[in-house]
N, C-alpha and C positions, 0 to 999 in steps of 0.2 A: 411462739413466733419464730420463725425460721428470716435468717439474713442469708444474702447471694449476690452472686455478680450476673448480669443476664450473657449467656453463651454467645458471648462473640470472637469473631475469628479478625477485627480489627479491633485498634488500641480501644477506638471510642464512637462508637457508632454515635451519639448524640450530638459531636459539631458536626459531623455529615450532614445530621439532618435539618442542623439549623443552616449551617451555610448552604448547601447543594440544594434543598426544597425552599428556604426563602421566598421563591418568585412564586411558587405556587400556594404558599401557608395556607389561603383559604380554603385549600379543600381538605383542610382537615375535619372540618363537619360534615362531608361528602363522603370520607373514609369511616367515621368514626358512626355515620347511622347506618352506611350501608354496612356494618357491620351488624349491627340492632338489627336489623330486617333478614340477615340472613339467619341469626338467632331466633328471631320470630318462624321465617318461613321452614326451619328445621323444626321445629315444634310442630308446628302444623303435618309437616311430613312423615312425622314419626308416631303422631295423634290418627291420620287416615290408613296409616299401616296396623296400627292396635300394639306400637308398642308404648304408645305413652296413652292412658286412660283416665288422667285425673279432669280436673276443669281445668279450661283452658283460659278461662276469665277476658280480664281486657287488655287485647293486644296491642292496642296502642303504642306506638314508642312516643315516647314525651320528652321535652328537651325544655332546659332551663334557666335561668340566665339568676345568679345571686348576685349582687354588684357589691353588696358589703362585704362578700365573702370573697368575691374577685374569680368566681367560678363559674363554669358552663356544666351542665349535670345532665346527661345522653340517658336517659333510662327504656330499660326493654322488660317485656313477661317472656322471652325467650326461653331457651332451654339451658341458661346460665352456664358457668364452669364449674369442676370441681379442684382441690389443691392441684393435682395429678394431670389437670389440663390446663391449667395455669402456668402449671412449669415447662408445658409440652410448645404450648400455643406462644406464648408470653414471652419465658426468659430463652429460650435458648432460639436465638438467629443465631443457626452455625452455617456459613455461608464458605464454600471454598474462593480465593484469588481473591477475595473481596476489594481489597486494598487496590488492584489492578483494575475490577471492576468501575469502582467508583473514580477512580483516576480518569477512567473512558468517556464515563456517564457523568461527570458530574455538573455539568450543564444543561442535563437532560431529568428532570427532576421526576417525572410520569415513567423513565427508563427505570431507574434507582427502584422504590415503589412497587413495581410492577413485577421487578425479577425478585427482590426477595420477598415479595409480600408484606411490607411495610406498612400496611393500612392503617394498623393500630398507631404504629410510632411517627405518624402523621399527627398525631396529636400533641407531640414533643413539640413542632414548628411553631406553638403558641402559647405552649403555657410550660410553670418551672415546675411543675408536679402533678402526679398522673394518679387517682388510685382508681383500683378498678373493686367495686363490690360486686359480690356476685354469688347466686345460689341457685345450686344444678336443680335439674327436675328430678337427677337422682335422689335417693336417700344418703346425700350427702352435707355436712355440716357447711356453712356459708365461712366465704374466706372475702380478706382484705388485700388488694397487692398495692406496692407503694411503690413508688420509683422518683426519686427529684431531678430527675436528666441526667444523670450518672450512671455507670453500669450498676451500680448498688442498688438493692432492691428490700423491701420487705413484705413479708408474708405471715400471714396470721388469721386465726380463724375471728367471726364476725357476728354481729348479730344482723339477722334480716329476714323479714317477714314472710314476703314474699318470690316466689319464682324469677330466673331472670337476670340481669345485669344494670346494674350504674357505672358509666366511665364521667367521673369528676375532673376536671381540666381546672387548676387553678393557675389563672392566664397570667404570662408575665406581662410587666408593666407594659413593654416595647406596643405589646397586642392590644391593649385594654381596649381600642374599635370596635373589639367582636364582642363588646359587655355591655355595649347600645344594643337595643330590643332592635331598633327597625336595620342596625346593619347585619344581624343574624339571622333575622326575618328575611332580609333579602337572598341572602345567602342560599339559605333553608327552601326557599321557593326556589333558587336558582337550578340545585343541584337536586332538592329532593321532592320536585314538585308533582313527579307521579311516580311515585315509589310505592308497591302494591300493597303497603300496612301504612297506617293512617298513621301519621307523623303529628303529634297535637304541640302546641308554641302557645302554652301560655292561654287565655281564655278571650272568646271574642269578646268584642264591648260596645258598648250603645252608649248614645246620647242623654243623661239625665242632670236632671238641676246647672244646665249650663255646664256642663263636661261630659266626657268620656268616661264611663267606668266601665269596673268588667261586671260579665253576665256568667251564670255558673255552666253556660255551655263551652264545652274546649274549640281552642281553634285550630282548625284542625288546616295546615298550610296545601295539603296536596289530594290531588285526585287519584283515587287506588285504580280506577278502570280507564284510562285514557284509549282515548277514540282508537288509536292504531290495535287496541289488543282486542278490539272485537269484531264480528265477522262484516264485510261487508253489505253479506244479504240483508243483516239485521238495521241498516242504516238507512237514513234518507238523506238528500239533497241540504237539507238544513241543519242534519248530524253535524253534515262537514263543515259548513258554513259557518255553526255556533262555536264549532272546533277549532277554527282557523281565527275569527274574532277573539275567542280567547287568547289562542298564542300570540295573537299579532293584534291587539287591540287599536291603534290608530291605522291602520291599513285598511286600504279597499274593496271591496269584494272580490273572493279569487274568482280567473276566468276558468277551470276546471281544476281538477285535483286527480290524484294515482292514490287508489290503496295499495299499499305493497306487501306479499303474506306470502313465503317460500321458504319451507322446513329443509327443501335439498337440493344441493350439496352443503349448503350451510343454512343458518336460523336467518332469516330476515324478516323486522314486520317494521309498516312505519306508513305514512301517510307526506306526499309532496305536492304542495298545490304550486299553480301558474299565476303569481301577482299580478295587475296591471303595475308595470314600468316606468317608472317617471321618464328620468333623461340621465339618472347618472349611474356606472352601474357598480361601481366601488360603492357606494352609500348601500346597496341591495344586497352586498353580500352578506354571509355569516350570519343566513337566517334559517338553515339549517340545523335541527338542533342532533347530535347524536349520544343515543342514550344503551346503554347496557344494560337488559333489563331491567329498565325504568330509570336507574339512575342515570344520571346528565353528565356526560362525560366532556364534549367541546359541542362549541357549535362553529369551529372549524374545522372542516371536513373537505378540505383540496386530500387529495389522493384515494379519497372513499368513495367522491362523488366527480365526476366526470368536470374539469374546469369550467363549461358552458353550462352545467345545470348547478353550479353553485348560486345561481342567480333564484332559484326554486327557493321558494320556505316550506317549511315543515317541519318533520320528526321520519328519523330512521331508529331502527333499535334492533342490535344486534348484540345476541351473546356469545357471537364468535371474534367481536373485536372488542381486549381487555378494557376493564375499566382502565388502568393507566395506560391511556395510550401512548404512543411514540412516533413520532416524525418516522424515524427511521424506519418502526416497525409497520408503518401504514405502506411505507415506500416500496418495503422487502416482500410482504405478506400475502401468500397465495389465495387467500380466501378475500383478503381485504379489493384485490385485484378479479374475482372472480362478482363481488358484490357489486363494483363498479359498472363493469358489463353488464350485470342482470338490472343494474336500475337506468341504462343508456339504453336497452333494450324495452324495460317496459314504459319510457318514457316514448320513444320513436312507434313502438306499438300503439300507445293509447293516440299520440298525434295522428297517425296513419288510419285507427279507426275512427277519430273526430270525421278527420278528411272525408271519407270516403261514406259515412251512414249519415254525417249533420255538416256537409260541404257549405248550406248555407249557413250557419251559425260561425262552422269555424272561419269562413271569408268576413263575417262582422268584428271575428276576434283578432283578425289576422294582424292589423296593427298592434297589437297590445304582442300577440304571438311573436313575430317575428323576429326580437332582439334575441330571444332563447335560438331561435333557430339559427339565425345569421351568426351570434358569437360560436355558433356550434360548428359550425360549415367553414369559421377562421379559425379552429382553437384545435379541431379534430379532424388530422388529415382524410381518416375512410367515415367520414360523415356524410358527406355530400350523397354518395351512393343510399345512403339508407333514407334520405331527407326528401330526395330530390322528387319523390311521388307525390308530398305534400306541401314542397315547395311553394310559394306563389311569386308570381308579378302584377303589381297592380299598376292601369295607364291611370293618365288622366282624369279618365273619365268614369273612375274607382270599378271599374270591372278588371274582374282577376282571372289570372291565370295561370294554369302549372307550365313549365317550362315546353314541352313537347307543345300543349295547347299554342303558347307565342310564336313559336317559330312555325309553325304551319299557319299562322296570322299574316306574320309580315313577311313572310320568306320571297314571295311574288313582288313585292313592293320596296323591301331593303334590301334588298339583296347587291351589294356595290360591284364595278368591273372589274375585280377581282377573286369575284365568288362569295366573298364575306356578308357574311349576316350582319348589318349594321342596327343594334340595341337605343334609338333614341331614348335618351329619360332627361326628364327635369327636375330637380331636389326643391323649388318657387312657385308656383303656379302661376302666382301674383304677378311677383316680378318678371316672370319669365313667357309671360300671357303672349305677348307678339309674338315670338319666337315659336311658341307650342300654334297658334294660330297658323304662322305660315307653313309649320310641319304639314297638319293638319292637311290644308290646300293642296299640299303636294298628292295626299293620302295617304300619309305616313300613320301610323302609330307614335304614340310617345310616354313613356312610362312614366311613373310617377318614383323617385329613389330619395327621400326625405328623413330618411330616417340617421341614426347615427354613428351606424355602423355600414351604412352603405357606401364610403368611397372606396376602402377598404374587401370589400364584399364585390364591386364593382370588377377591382383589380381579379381574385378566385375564379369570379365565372366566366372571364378569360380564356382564361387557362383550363379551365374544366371544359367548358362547350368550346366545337370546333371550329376553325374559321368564324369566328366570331368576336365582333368589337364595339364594345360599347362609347357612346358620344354624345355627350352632353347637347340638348336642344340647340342652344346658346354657343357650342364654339364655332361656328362659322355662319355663312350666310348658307341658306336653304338649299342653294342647288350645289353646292360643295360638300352639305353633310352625307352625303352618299352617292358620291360620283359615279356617274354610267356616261358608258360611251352617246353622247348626244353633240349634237351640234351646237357649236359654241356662235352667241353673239358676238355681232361686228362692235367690235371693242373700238375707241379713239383710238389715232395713230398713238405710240409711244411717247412723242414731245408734248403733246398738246395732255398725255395721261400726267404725264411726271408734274407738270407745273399745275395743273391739278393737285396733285398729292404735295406740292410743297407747300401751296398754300393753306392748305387745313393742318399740316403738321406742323408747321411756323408758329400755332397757337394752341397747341395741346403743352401741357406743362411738361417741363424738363428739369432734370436732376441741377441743382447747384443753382436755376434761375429762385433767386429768395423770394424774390415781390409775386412773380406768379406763383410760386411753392404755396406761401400764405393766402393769397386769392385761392386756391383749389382747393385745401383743408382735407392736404391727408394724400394726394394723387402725385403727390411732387416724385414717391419715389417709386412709380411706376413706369415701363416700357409700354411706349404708342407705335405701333407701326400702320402707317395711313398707306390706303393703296386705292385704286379706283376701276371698279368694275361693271358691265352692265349685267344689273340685275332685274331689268322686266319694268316698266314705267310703274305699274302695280303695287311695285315693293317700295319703303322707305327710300327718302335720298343716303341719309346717314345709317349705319347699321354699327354697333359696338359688339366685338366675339369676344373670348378668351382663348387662350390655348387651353385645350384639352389636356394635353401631356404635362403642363406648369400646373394648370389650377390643381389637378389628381394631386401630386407629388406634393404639393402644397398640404393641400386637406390630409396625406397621408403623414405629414409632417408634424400636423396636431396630437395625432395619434398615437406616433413612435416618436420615440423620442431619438432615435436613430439615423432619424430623417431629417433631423434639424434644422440640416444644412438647404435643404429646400425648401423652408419655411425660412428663410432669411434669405432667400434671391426676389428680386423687385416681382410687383404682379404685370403682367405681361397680355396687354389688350391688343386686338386691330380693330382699327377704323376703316369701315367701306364705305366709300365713295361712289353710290350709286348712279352710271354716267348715263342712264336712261330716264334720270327722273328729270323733268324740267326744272325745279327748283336748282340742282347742280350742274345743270346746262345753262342756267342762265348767269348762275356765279362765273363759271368757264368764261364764258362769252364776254362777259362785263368787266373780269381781269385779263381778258387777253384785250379790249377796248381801251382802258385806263391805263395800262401797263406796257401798249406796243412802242409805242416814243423812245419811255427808257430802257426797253429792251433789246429792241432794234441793230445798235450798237454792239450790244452785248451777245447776241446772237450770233452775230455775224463774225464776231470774234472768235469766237467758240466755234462758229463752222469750219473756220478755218485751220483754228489749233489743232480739230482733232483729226481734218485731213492732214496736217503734217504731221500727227503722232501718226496714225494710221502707216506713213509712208517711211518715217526714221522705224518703226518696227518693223513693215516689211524689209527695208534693208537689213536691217539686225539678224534678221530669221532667216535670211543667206548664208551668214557666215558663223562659224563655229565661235566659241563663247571667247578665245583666246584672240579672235581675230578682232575681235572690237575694238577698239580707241578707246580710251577714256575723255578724248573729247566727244566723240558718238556717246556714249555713255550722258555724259552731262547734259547733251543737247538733249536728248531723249526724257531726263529727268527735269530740266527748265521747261522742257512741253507740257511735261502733269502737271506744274505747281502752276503754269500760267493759266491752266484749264481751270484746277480748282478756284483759282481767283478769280477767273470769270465765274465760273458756278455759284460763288459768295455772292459775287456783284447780281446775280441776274434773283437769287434766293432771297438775298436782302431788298428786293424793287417787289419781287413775290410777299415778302413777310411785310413790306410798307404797308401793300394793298391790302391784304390780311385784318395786319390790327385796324385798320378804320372803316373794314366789311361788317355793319351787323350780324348782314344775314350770317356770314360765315360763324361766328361767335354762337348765333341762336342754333344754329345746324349740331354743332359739337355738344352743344347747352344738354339739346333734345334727348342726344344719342347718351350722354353721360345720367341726364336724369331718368328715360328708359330701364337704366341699367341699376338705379339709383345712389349712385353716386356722385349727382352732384349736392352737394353740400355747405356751408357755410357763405362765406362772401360771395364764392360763384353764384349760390341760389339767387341772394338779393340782387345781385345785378343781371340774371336773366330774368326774374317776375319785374324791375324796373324796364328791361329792354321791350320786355313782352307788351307790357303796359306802352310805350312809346310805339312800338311799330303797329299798334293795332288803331291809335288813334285817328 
């Protein structure tokens, strides 16, 4: 028996690896088979060359769980070791600056691992002693190695039957989780689930006398031929499909899939399908899996896979990117940055060929499509350029279109008087039915923009197409949303508009009013601005817009979290006062009838005031600032405050008439329930009004 220290160039490589691997422990059955399997597939290689000719028997690697013995037991028919590579392989990690290294790395646990080849001493992370048996295919005698997590090691020759290697883990207590069958089991399927030698776990079992027992056939945890490693031609439509239900058992059916198979400039093979998309897309990611030949290395894959096609499930497999991977090294890595490009390219390739050979298919998929697309077109500035041929817009009316097709659509019809291509869309149908109806009559187009990435997306194509702006259905009335030089209706004089608009705005709810706040349910902390316009007898009396500019900022508010602060300023509506409808001709009429009395007075007050403001400012505007009196000064400033008090006085005779107008009450009711938000108490006292003024 030979004793030894294993050749290290720090004090003690084994708190390293217990402290600095830690977070990763579990893949010590990931290092410790794929070790087995390269033993295996060396055999195999050195058996098809004719330098090994004996039988090759069962290649099986087998894995073992003792629980009275407190052991994991890794077995292979490999090409084993003999003393002399035992001591080669084994004991001597001589590593230069080690001590510096792991200082740099030692948060980075796949770092560590990776650069000195550590695979083996991945198995220190779980258990307090390691032996390895083991017997070369040479004509050499079988040996024992012992190590208890110390550099101290022992060696000795062994008995064993067979070709191959045993690594025995006797697990420390801290581990004992991995000495449960099903959390090994999981493990084992995690990392070694198509590793191309048949991994056996113990023996399946069936159902007899009212339990589980086992059956003498092995269970065998993984698939040696997984779908990516064979050729396309050889597959069918339901290859994939069985393919993809396996990996992703409660999942949907995919809307298409990419094989992926390119030997140069690097090794890439792997398989990405297109999920249908719920609504969230952090829940959708990390369904990627990426594997080093066969083995399971993360299925986080930001810097291998393009940030917008993270949202892809599948399988990539490449053995140009280490089994330990690294943050850092995905960040740095010229191939790793070369495989990105090659899978953004055969993604936008296969969409461009959907488009173009199955346009009608891919317009039925296009909803399901296009969160891939739009996260792509926000995430990746020269995206847009490669997208933008199988881009789509869908109206209304679910007919789609590429963007060149749109704008030779409406370009005659929206086109506003300043040249701009004005984009109508609506994100509601439902809700937003009047509004898309009155577009309509104009002969507008109006798009359909529903999805959850479209405020966002909204803002891009902006900025991308030229003179061009898009505008929500719903922010204004009909002949404003694309203004052209046309001749405007004979509007109310000014006096007769404004006490119009004070009287509908005297009963929209206001900040800090409590009793109205609670009657509205929710609208208290919202900006009303009431104006009165003629809009065509045709059109509604009441109309409710939003600003385009707030609501955007808003919704974009949800999104970024950067934006916050526009997500906490009040929502911001106007009320039009349609002064061509009769219904609001005759409110007019019947508040200037009931209200002339106490007006009369107040009017005339006020004509006065502000002929003498008018005239103490034209004197003002004579003479230089130094030349003023501060009695001119004051007389000047008792003008405005006397005017505003008249303005109270004449606002307060408007707001009397107001609260005891139904109709005025049912007119805002309308416009707010249109829009749907009226709500609570308001609802019930406008179905009580509605019911009263119909009887």
């Amino acid at each position: 028996m030979k004793q030894g220290n294993i050749g290290v160039t720090t004090e003690n490589i084994f708190p390293v690896i217990k402290k600095f691997l830690y977070s990763d422990h579990e893949i010590f059955i990931r290092e410790i088979v794929s070790n087995a399997v390269d033993a295996t597939q060396k055999l195999k290689t050195l058996a098809g060359k004719g330098d090994f000719k004996g039988e090759m028997g069962d290649l099986k690697i087998r894995v073992s769980i003792d629980k009275d013995a407190k052991t994991i037991t890794v077995s292979d028919n490999g090409i084993g070791m003999t003393a002399e590579e035992i001591e080669k392989y084994i004991n001597q990690i001589a590593f230069s600056g080690a001590n510096d290294f792991l200082d740099k790395y030692k948060d980075d646990a796949n770092a560590i691992i990776g650069h000195f080849g550590l695979g083996f001493y991945s198995s220190f992370m779980v258990s307090k002693q390691v032996d390895i048996i083991t017997k070369s295919y040479q004509d050499a005698p079988a040996v024992k190695w012992s190590c208890d997590g110390s550099p101290s090691f022992t060696l000795e020759e062994t008995e064993k039957a067979e070709r191959g290697t045993d690594i025995v883990m006797h697990i420390d207590d801290d581990c004992k989780e991995f000495l449960e069958k099903d959390k090994l089991e999981g493990l084992l399927r995690k990392y070694c689930h198509f590793l191309p030698v048949p991994v056996a776990f113990g023996k399946k079992t069936e159902w007899k006398d009212g339990k589980q027992v086992d059956t003498d056939e092995d269970n065998i945890i993984n698939n040696v031929e997984p779908l990516w490693t064979k050729k396309p031609a050889d597959l069918k439509d339901e290859d994939y499909k069985e393919f993809y239900r396996h990996l992703f058992p409660m999942a949907d059916e995919p809307l298409f899939w990419i094989h992926l198979n390119v030997d140069y400039p690097f090794n890439l093979t792997g398989i990405l399908y297109f999920p249908k998309i719920k609504n969230n897309l952090d829940i959708q990611r990390n369904k990627i899996q990426l594997y080093c030949n066969q083995v399971f290395v993360t299925d986080a894959v930001e810097g291998i896979v393009p940030e917008f096609l993270t949202l892809l499930h599948g399988v990539i497999d490449s053995p140009d990117i280490p089994l330990n991977v690294s943050r850092s090294y995905l960040q740095s890595d010229a191939n790793v940055k070369k495989i990105s490009g090659y899978i953004t390219k055969k993604v936008n390739d296969r969409l461009a060929s959907i488009f173009k050979n199955e346009r009608e298919d891919f317009e039925k998929k296009w909803d399901d499509i296009k969160i891939f697309i739009h996260y792509g077109l926000l995430t990746e500035e020269d995206y847009f350029d490669k997208a933008k041929a199988y881009f789509l817009l869908k109206d209304t009316e679910g007919k789609h279109y590429t963007l060149d097709e749109y704008q030779a659509l409406i370009k005659d019809q929206q086109t506003n008087k300043d040249g701009q291509l004005v984009y109508l869309y609506a994100n509601d149908p439902d809700a937003q039915y009047t509004y898309i109806d009155a577009a309509k009559q104009k002969g507008y187009n109006v798009l359909l923009m529903d999805g959850q990435l479209d405020a966002p997306l909204v803002g891009m194509l902006e900025r991308k197409l030229e003179k061009t702006t898009f505008t929500r259905v719903d922010a204004d009335v009909i002949d404003r949303l694309i203004q052209k030089e046309e001749t405007q209706r004979d509007k109310l004089e000014a006096e007769r508009s404004d006490k119009l608009s004070i009287v509908f705005r005297s009963q929209m709810p206001k900040k800090g009013e409590e009793g109205k706040a609670s009657l509205w349910g929710g609208l208290e902390g919202a900006d009303f601005n009431v104006e009165a316009q003629a809009l065509g007898e045709d059109q509604l009396p009441v109309m409710m817009t939003q600003s385009e500019y707030m609501r955007r900022m808003k919704e974009m508010a949800r999104l970024q979290p950067g934006m916050a602060f526009y997500g906490e300023m009040p929502d911001m509506y106007n009320i039009i006062l349609n002064t061509d409808s009769p219904l609001i001709r005759e409110v007019l009429e019947d508040c200037e009838k009931q209200t002339a009395e106490a007006l009369k007075p107040i009017e005339a007050e006020l004509r006065g005031l502000n002929a003498r403001q008018a005239v103490l400012r034209q004197e003002q505007d004579k003479k230089k600032p130094e030349e003023i009196t501060q009695e001119e000064k004051d007389d000047l400033k008792k003008c405005g405050e006397d005017i505003r008090a008249e303005q109270q006085k004449r606002d307060d005779v408007l707001k009397g008439y107001a609260e005891k107008n139904d109709r005025v009450h049912q007119l805002i009711d309308l416009a707010l329930l249109q829009n749907g938000l009226l709500k609570g108490e308001a609802l019930t006292r406008f179905v009580k009004r509605s019911v009263e003024m119909i009887k």
